[in-house]
C-alpha positions as CSV (number, residue, x, y, z in Angstrom):
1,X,240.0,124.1,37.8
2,X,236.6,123.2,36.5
3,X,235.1,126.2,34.8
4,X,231.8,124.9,34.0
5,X,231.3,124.4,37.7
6,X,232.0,127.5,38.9
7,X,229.8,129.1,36.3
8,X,227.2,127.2,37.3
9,X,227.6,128.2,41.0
10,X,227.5,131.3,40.0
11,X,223.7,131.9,38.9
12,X,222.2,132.3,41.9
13,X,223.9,135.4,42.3
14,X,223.9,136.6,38.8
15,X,219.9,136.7,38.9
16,X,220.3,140.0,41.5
17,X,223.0,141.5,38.9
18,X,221.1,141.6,35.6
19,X,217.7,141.8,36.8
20,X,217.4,145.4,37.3
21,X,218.7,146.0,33.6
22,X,216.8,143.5,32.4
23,X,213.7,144.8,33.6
24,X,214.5,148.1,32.3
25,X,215.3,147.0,28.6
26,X,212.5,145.3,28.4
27,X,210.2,147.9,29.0
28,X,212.3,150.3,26.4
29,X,212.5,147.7,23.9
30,X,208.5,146.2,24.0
31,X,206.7,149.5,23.9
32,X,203.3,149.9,24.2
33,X,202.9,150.0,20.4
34,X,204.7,147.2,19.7
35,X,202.9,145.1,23.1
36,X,199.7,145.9,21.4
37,X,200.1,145.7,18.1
38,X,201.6,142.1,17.9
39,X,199.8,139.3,16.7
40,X,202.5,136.6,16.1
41,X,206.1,136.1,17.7
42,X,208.8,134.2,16.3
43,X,211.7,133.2,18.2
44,X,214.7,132.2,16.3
45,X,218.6,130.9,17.1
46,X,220.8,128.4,17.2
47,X,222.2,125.8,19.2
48,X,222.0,127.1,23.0
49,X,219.6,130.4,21.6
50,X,217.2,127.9,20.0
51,X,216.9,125.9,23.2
52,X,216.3,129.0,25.5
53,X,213.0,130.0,22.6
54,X,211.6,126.1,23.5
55,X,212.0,126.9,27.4
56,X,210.1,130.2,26.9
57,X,207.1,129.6,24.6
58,X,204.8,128.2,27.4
59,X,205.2,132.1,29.2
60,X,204.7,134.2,26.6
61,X,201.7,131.4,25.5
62,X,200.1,131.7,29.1
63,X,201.4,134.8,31.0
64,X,200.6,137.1,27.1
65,X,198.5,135.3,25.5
66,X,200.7,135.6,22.3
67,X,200.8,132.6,19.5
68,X,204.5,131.7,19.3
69,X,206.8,129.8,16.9
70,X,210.2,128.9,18.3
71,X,212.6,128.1,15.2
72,X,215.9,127.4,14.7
73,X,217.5,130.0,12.6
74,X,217.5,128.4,9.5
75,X,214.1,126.9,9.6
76,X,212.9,130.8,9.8
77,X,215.5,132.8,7.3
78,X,214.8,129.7,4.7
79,X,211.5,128.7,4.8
80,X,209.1,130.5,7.4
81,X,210.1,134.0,6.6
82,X,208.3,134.8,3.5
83,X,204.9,133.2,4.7
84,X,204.2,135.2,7.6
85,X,200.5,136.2,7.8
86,X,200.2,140.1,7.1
87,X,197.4,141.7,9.3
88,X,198.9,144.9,9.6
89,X,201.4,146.9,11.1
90,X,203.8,145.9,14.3
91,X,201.8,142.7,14.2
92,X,204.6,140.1,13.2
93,X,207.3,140.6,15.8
94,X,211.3,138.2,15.4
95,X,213.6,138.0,18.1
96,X,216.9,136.8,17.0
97,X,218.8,135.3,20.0
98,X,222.6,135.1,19.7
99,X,224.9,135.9,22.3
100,X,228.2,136.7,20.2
101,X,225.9,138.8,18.0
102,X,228.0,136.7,15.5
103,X,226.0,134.0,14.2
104,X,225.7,134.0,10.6
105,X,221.9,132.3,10.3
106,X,220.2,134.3,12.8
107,X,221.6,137.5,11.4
108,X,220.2,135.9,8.1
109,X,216.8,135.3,10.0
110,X,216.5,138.6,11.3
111,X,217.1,140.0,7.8
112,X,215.0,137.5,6.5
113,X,212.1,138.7,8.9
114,X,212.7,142.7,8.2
115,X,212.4,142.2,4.6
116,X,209.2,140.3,4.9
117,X,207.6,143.1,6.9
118,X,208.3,141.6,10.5
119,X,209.5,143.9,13.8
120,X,212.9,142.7,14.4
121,X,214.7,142.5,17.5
122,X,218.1,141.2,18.6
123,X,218.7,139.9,21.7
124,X,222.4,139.4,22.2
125,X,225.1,140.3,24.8
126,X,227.2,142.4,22.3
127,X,226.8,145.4,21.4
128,X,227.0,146.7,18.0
129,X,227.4,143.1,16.6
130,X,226.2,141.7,12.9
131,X,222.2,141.1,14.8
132,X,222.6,144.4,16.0
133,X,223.2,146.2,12.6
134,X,220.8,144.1,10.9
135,X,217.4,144.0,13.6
136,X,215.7,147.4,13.8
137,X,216.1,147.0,17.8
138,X,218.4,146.0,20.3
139,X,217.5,143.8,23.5
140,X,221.3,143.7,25.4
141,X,221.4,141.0,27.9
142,X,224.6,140.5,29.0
143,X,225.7,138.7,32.2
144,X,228.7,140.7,33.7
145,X,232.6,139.1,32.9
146,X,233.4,136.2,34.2
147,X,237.0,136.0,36.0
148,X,238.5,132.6,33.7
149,X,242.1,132.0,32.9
150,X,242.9,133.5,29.3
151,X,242.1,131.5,26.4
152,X,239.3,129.1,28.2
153,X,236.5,128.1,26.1
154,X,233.1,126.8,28.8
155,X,230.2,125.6,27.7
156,X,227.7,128.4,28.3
157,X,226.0,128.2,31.3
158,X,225.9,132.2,32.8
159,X,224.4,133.3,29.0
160,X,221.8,130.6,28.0
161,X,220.7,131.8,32.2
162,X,220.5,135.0,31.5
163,X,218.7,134.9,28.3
164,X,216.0,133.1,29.7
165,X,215.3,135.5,32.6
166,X,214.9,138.1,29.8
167,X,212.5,136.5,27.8
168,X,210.3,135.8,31.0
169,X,210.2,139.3,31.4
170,X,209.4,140.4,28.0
171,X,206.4,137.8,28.7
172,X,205.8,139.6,31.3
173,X,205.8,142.9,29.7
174,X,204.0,141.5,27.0
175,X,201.2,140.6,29.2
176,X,200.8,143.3,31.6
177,X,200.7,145.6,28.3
178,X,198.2,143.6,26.6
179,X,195.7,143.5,29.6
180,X,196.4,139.7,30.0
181,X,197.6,140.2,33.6
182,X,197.4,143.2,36.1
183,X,199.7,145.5,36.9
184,X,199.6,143.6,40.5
185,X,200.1,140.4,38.5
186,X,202.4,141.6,36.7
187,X,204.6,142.9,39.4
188,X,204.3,139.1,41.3
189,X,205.7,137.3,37.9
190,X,208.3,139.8,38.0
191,X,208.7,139.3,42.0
192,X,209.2,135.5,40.9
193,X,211.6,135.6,38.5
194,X,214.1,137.7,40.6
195,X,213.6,135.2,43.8
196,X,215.2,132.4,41.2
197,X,218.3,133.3,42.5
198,X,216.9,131.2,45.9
199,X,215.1,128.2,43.9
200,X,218.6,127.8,41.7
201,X,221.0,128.0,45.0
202,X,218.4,125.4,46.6
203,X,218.6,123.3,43.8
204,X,222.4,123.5,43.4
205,X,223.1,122.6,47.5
206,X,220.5,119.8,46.9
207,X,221.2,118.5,43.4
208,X,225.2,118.8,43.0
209,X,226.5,116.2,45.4
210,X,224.3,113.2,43.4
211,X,225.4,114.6,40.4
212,X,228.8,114.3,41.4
213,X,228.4,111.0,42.6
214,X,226.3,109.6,39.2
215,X,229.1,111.0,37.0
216,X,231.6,108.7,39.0
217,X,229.2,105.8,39.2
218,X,227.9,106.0,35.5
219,X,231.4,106.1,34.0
220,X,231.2,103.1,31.8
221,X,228.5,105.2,30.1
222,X,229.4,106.1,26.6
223,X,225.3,107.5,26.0
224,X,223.2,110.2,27.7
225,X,219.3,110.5,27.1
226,X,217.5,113.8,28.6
227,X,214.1,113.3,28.3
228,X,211.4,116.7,28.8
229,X,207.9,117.6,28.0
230,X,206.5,121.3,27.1
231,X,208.3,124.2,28.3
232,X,211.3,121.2,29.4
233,X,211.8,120.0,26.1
234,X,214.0,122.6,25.7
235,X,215.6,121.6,28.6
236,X,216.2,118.1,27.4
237,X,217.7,119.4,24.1
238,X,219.9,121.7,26.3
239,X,221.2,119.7,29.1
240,X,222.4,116.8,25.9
241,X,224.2,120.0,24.3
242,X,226.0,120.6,27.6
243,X,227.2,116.9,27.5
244,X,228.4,117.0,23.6
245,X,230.2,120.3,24.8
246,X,231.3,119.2,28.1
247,X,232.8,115.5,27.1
248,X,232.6,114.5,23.9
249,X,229.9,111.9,24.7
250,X,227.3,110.5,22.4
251,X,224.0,112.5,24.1
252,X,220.1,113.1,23.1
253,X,217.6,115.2,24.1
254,X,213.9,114.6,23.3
255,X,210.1,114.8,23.9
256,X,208.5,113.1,26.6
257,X,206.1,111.3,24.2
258,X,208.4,111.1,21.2
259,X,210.5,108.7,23.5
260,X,207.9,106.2,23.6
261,X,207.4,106.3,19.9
262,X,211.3,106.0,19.5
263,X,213.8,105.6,22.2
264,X,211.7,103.1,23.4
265,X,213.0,100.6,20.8
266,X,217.3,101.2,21.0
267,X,219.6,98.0,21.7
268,X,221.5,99.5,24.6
269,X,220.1,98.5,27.5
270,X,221.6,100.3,30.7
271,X,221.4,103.7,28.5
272,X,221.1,106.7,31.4
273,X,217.8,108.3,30.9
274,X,217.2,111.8,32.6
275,X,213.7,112.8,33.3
276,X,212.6,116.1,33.4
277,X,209.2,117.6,35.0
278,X,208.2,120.5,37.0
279,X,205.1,118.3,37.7
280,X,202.9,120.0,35.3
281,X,200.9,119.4,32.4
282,X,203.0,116.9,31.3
283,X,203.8,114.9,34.6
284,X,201.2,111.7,34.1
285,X,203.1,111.0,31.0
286,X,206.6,111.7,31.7
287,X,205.7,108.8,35.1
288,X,204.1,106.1,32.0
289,X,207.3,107.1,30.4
290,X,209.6,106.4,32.8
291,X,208.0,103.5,34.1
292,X,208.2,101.6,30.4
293,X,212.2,102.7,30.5
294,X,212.6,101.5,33.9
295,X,211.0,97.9,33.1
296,X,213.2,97.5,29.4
297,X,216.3,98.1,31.8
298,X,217.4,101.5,31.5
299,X,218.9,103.8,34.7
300,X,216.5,105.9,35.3
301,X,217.0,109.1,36.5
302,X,214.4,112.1,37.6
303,X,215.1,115.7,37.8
304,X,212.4,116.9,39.3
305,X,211.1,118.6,42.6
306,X,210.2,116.5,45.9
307,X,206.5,116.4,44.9
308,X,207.1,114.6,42.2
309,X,206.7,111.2,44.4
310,X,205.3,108.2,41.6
311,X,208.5,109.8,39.3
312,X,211.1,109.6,42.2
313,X,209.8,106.7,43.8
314,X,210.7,104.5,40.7
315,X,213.9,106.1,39.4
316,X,217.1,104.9,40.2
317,X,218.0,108.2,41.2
318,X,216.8,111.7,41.9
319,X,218.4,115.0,40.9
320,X,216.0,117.6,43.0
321,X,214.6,120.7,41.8
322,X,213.0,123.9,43.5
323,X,209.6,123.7,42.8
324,X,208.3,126.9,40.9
325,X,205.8,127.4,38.9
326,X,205.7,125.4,35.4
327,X,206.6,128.4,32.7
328,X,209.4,129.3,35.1
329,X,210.8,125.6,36.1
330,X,213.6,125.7,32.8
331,X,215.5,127.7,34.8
332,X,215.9,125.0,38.1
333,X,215.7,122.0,35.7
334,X,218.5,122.5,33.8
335,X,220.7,122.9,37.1
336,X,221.5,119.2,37.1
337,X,222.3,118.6,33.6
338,X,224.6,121.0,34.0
339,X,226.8,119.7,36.8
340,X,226.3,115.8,35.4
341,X,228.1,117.4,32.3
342,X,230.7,119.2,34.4
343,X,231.4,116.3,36.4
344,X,231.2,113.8,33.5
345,X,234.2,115.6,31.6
346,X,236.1,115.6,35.3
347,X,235.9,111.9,35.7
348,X,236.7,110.8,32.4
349,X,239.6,113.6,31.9
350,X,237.9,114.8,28.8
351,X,238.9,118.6,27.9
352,X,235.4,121.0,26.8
353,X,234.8,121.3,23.2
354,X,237.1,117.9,22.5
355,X,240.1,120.7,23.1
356,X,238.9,121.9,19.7
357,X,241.1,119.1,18.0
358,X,240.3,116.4,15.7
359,X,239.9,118.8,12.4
360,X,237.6,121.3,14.7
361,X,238.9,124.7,15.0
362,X,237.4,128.2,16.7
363,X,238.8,130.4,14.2
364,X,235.9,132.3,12.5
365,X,233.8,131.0,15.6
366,X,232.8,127.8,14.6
367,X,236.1,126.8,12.6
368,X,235.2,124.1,9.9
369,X,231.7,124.1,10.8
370,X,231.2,128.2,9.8
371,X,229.0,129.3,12.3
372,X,230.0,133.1,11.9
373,X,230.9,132.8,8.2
374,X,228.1,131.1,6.5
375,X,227.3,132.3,3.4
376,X,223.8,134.1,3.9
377,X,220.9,134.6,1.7
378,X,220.2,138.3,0.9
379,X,216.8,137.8,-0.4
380,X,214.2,135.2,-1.4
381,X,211.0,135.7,-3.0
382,X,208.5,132.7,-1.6
């Protein structure tokens, strides 16, 4: 039984089942106070949590008209923290994203912030956790169990989902608070987001038979690229996470124009390179992209929507997309990296997470690596 998959074919239904929850945290958790008082967001995580902050600076740029910095947790807690501009009251705001609630450096970051004069809030799917303790409020997003056999360990697929859907909406909240949209605005982001449960099961019957098919025909493979621009380059960072995770294999995700300054150049010829565009800002680039990695040889690939005709017209294949509007596309476009990841560890027999072998281990959550048992900073002085 392939687990990843039948997460993945999940989402379309799980946008109906924490939407109504979401919705109302959100409003709890951003109250007007806070909405107006703000000045500065930082979002902070790790791994899967720093990917979903990429994906959702773009909406709470353009739908709340909020300056953001998305960080990895370290980045913040070691170095950012301590220089935040002080204008006031409320008007620094952190979100700390960790789904176990667990992780060591964004309960750091989070502390980090507080002490430094910053609104904290933890966004995680547990409960009375280590964020939870340490962030002075609590943003529970939690997609409902999953029926797996005991002891499996999945990439996350159902979590990263459902954190994204609840930043959109605190961009939402954000903005309809702040005056930057409507309430009648407001109500049609909202109205979006919750019919992503049709653009995601669109994308999946459209997208999931040529993925299944690439992953057999691209065996001899040993090296992903994902390649994504703006609110997708957190996509690309996210979909070559879900390979590393899924089989082992040697994977990158980077910016559309950092891979003409740098992937541009590598030996391997046949590399698989993944596109990514929701046919936005960044679309004219991400075609001059993929036409220079088309001509040095590699396979191309392009996840994108139909409309996207000069970038599909030249790859060697297409993974389709729902088309949606830009700020909301990371939630279609990371469909098909998903299944190519599923599938890829199905045809080459690999078991997720390398079976945890090898000196890896998942005691402490994170084993060797410390990921829940860091040692943490409890001040600094900058």
């Amino acid at each position: 039984m392939n687990t990843m998959l039948a997460q993945i074919f999940s989402l379309p239904a799980l946008v109906g089942e924490v939407f109504p929850s979401l919705d109302e945290t959100v409003r709890k958790v951003l109250d007007h106070e806070l909405c107006l008082s703000v000045k500065r967001l930082f979002l902070v995580g790790c791994g899967d949590s720093h990917h979903v902050a990429l994906n959702t600076e773009y909406a709470f740029e353009a739908l709340a008209g909020v300056p953001v910095e998305p960080m990895t947790a370290l980045q913040y807690a070691r170095y950012a923290a301590g220089y935040m501009p002080s204008i006031g009251p409320l008007t620094n705001l952190v979100i700390g994203v960790s789904v176990s609630g667990a992780v060591a450096r964004t309960a750091e970051a989070l502390a980090m912030g507080r002490q430094f004069g910053a609104v904290t809030i933890a966004l995680t799917a547990t409960p009375g956790s280590r964020v939870t303790q340490v962030a002075e409020r609590t943003f529970l997003a939690a997609a409902p169990p999953f029926d797996e056999p005991p002891g499996t360990a999945t990439p996350g697929v159902r979590s990263f989902f459902v954190n994204q859907l609840a930043l959109l909406l605190s961009a939402v909240r954000l903005g309809e608070v702040r005056g930057r949209l409507t309430l009648g605005e407001a109500d049609a982001w909202r109205a979006r987001i919750r019919g992503l449960g049709e653009a995601v099961a669109w994308t999946l019957e459209h997208a999931e038979p040529r993925a299944r098919e690439l992953a057999q025909a691209w065996k001899d493979a040993s090296e992903f690229v994902f390649v994504g621009g703006g609110p997708n380059f957190g996509t690309a960072l996210f979909s070559a996470a879900k390979i590393l995770e899924a089989s082992g294999d040697s994977a990158l995700g980077q910016d559309t124009e950092e891979w003409g300054h740098l992937q541009y150049f590598a030996r391997a010829v046949e590399t698989p390179t993944f596109f990514i565009t929701a046919v936005g800002r960044e679309y004219s680039r991400t075609v001059e992209a993929a036409t220079a990695a088309k001509t040095i040889g590699r396979r191309v690939v392009a996840i994108a929507p139909d409309e996207a005709t000069a970038l599909v017209e030249l790859a060697d294949s297409h993974l389709p997309i729902a088309s949606v509007p830009e700020v909301l596309s990371p939630v279609v476009a990371a469909i098909p990296g998903e299944l190519f990841a599923a599938y890829r560890a199905e045809v080459i027999g690999e078991t997720f997470f390398r079976g945890f072998s090898g000196g890896r281990s998942i005691e402490g959550g994170g084993g060797i690596s410390r990921i829940r048992t860091s040692e943490t900073w409890e001040a600094w002085q900058p």
